[in-house]
C-alpha positions in Angstrom: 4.4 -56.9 -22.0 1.1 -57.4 -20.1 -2.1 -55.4 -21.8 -2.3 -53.2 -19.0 1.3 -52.4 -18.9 1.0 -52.0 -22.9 -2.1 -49.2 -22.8 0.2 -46.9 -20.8 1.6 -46.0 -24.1 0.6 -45.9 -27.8 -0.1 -48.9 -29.0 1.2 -50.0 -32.5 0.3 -52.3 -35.2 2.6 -55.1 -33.8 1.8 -54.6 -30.7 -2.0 -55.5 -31.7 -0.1 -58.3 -34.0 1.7 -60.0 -31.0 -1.6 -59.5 -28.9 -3.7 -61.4 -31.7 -1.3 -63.6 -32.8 -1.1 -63.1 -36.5 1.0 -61.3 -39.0 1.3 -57.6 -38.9 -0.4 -57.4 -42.2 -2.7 -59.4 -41.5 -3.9 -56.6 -38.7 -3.9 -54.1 -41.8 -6.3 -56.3 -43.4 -8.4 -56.1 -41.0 -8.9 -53.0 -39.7 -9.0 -52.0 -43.6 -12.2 -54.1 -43.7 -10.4 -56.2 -46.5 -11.2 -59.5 -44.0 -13.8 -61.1 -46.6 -11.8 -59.5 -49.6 -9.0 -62.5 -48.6 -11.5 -64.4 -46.9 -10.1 -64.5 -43.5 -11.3 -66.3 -41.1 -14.4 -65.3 -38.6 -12.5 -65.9 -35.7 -8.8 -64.2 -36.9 -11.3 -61.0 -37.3 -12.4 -61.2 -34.3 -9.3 -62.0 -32.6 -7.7 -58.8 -33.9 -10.5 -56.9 -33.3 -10.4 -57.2 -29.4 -7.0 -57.0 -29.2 -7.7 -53.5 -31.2 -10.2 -52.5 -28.9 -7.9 -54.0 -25.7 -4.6 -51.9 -26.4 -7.1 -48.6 -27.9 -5.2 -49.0 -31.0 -5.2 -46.3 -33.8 -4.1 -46.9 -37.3 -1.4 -45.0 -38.7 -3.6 -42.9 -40.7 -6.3 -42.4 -38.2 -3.8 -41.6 -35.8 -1.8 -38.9 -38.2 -4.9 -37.4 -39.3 -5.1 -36.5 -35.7 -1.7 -35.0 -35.1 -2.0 -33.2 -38.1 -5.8 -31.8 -37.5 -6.6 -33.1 -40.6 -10.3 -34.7 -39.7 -12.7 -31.8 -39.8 -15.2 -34.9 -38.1 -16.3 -34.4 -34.5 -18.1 -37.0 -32.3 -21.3 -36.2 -30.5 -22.3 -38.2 -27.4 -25.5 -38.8 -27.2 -27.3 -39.4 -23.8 -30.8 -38.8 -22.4 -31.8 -34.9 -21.9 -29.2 -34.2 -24.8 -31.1 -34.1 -27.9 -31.6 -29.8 -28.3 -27.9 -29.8 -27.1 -26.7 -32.2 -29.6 -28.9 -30.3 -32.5 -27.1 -27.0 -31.0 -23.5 -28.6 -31.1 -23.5 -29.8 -34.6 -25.2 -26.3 -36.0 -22.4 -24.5 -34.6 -19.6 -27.3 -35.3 -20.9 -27.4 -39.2 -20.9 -23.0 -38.9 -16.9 -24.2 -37.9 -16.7 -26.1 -40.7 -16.6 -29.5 -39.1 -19.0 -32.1 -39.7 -20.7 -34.3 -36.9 -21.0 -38.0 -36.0 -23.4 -39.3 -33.8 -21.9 -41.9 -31.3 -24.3 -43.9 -28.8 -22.7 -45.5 -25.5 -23.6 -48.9 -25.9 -21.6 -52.4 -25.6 -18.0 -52.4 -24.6 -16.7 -48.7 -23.9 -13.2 -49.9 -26.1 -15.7 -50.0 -29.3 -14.9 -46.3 -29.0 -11.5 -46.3 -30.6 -13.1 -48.7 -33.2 -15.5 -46.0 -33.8 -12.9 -43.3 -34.3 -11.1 -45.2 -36.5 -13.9 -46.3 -38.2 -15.2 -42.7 -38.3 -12.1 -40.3 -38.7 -12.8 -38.4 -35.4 -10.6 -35.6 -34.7 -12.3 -35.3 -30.7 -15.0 -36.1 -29.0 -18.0 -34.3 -27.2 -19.0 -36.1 -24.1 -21.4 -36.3 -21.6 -20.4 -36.4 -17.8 -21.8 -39.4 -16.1 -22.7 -42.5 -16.9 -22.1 -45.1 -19.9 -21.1 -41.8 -21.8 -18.4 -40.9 -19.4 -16.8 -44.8 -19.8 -16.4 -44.0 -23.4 -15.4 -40.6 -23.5 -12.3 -41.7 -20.7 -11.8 -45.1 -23.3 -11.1 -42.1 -26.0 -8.9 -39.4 -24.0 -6.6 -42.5 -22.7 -5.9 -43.0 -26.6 -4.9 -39.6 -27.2 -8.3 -38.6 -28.8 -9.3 -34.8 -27.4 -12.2 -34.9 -25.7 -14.8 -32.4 -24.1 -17.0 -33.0 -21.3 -20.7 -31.2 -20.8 -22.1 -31.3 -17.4 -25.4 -29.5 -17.3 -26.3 -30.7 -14.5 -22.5 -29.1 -12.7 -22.3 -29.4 -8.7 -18.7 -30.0 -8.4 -15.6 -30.3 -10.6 -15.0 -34.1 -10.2 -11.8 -33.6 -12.0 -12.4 -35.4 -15.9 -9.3 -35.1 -17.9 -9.5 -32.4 -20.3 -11.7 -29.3 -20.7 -15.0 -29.1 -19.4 -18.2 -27.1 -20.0 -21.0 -26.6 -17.6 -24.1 -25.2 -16.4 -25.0 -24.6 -12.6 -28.9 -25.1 -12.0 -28.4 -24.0 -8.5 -28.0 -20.3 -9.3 -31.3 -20.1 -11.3 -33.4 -21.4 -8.8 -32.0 -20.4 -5.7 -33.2 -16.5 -7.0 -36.1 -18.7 -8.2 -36.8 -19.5 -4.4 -36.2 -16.1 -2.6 -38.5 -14.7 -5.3 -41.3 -16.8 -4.3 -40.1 -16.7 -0.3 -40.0 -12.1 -0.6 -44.0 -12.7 -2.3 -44.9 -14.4 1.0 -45.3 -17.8 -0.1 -44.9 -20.6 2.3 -45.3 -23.7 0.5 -43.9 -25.5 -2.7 -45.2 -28.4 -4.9 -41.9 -29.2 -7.2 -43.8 -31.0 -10.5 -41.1 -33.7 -12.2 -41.0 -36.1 -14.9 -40.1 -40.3 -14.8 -36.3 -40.6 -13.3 -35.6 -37.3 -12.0 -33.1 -37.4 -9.0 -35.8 -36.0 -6.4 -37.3 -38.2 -3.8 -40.9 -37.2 -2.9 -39.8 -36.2 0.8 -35.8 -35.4 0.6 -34.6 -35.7 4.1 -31.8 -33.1 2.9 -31.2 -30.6 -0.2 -28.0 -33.1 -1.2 -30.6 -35.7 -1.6 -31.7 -34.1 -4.0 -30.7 -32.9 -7.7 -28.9 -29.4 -7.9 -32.3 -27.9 -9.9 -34.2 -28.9 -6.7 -31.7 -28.4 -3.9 -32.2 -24.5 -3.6 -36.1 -24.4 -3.3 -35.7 -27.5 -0.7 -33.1 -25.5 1.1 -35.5 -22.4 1.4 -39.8 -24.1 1.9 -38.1 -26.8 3.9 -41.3 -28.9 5.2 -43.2 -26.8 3.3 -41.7 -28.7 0.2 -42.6 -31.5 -0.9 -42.8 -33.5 -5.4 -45.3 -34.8 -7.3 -44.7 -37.3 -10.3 -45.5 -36.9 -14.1 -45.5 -39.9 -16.2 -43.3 -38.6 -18.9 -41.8 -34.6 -19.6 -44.4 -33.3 -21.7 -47.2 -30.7 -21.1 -50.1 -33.2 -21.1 -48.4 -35.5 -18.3 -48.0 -32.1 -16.6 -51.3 -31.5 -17.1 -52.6 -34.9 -16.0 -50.4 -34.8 -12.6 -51.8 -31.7 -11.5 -55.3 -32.2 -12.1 -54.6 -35.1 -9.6 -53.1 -33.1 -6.8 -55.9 -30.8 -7.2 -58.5 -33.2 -6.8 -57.4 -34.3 -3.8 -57.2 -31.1 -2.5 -53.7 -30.0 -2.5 -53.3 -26.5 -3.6 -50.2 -25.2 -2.6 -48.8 -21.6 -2.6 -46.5 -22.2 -5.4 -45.5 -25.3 -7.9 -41.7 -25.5 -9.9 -41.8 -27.4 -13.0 -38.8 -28.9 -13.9 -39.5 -28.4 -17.8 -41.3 -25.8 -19.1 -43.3 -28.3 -20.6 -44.2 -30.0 -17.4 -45.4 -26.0 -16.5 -47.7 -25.4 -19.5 -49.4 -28.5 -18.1 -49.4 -27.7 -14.8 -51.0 -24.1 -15.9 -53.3 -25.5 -17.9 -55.1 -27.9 -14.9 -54.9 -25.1 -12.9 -56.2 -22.1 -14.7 -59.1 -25.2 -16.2 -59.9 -25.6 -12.3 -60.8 -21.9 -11.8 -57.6 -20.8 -10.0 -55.7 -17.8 -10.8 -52.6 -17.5 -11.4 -50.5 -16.2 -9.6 -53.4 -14.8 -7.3 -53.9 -18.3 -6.3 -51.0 -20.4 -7.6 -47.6 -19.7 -8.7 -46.4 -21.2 -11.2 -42.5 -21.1 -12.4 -40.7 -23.2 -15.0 -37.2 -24.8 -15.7 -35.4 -24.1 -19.8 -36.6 -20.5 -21.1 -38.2 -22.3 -24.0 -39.2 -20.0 -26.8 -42.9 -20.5 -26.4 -42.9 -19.8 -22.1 -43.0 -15.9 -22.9 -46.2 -17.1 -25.0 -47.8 -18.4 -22.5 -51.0 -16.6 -20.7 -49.9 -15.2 -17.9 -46.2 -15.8 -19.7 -43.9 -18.3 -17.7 -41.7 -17.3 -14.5 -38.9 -20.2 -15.3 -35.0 -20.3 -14.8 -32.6 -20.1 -18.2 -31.0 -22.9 -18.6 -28.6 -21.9 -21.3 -28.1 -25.6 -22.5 -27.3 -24.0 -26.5 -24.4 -21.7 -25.0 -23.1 -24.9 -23.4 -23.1 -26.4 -27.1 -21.7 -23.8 -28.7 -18.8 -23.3 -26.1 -18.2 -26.9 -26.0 -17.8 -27.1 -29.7 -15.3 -24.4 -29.3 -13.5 -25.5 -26.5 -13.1 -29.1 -28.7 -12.0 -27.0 -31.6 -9.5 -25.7 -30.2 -8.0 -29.0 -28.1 -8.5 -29.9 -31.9 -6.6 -27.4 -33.3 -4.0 -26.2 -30.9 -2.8 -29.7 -28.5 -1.1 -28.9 -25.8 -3.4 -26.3 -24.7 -3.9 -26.0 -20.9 -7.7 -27.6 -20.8 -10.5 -24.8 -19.5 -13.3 -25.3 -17.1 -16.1 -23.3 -17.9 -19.4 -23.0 -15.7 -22.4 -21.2 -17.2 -24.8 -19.4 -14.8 -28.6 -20.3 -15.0 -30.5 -17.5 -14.5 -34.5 -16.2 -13.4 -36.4 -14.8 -16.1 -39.4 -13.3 -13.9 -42.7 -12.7 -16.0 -46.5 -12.7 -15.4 -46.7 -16.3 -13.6 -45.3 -15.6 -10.0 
């Protein structure tokens, strides 16, 4: 049987035998990590180890520990923007009664299954997008559970299994008929290294879904600047360069709340008020926006609901297979204070 052909189902230890051409126990050895025990050699490890990772093999054990629920260990995914979602997840997973595992999306995406056998994963938590996304579909296809976050939702592109998410677009598109209804015209939209916003978007898909509402309503009157990095100083530093050259427009959207407390702070240091001069509106709800003077004008971006609902919704794939997967999409919402 071809390895493509032998993924369709569950692969066994003979299968992965055949595949590596050795003895059955000799796979047991293995994947024990009893290989320098009875000094095997280098390359018989190896061997059996790819054709582990090939056919997304399980061990018995790991593999009944599943079945049965037994693992209280979940797998985190971590990716870039994740790290006060991953700290959320794991709070409320441990409040469950499960512990956490950290898992990084590097290498081959079939080191998964090694992982989760290595680890004792009962299911997975798993960004949408990216290296992340290679893993966590490496995973489901081996009958691991696996949860998808998405907080940056536009459109259900259909990942097996449930889903939790969080649309930007709400937050922001109250976000830009507030500012529109106060008679502002024009829009500087402040963002960090990487962000998917091209300085001039020729269209509002061209842009990311925090962006795509404001671009929608200032149309020319929109337009980005560039911070070096996501925190307040770089913020501060990318401002104080707009101003100079004489840019001052009606309104500026930070995408962090960070990047806003920067942005504040070069413009209230340059004499302008705000908002009689300036607007200025965030992107998070961070705790310390409301402590801001004037307090912050951002969108809620409920990224520890997402956490905590994922880490149910895993739970329960967990706990009860053969439930019908959910799709959940959280609403971002405008917290309107002093600022605007």
């Amino acid at each position: 049987m071809a390895a493509d052909q032998q993924r369709r189902k569950s692969a066994t230890r003979m299968d992965v035998a055949k595949l590596a051409g050795v003895a059955p126990t000799t796979v047991s050895a293995i994947l024990n990590g009893r290989a320098a025990e009875l000094k095997l050699a280098a390359a018989t490890v190896l061997r059996v180890e790819e054709a582990a990772r090939e056919l997304r093999y399980l061990p018995n054990a790991a593999a009944r520990a599943l079945r049965r629920q037994g693992s209280r260990t979940v797998g985190l995914m971590w990716g870039p923007g994740y790290r006060d979602t991953i700290t959320a997840a794991a709070v409320h997973a441990h409040q469950l009664g499960y512990f956490t595992v950290l898992l990084n999306a590097t290498g081959d995406a079939r080191d998964a299954i090694m992982a989760v056998r290595d680890a004792g994963i009962a299911g997975l938590m798993c960004p949408a997008g990216g290296q992340q996304q290679a893993f966590g579909e490496e995973l489901h296809a081996a009958g691991v559970p696996v949860v998808w976050m998405d907080p940056y939702f536009t459109e259900d592109h259909g990942l097996p299994g449930p889903l939790i998410a969080i649309d930007a677009r709400i937050g922001t598109r109250a976000l830009a008929k507030h500012l529109v209804e106060r008679g502002h015209r024009s829009l500087v939209a402040l963002t960090g290294p990487n962000a998917a916003l091209p300085a001039r978007p020729t269209s509002p898909e061209a842009a990311g879904p925090r962006y795509q509402p404001l671009i929608e309503a200032f149309g020319d009157g929109f337009s980005a600047v560039y911070a070096d990095d996501w925190e307040a100083g770089s913020g501060r530093a990318a401002i104080e360069r707009l101003l100079a050259a004489g840019n001052v427009p009606d309104a500026l959207f930070a995408a962090s709340d960070r990047l806003a407390a920067g942005a504040m702070s070069a413009c209230l240091r340059a004499g302008l008020q705000v908002p009689g001069d300036i607007a200025i509106a965030g992107f998070g709800n961070e705790d310390f926006s409301e402590c801001l003077t004037p307090a912050l004008t951002t969108v809620q971006w409920p990224l520890r609901k997402l956490a905590q609902r994922g880490v149910d919704l895993l739970v329960q794939t967990v706990d009860q297979p053969g439930t019908e997967p959910q799709r959940q999409v959280l609403a971002s919402e405008l917290v309107i204070r002093e600022s605007t």
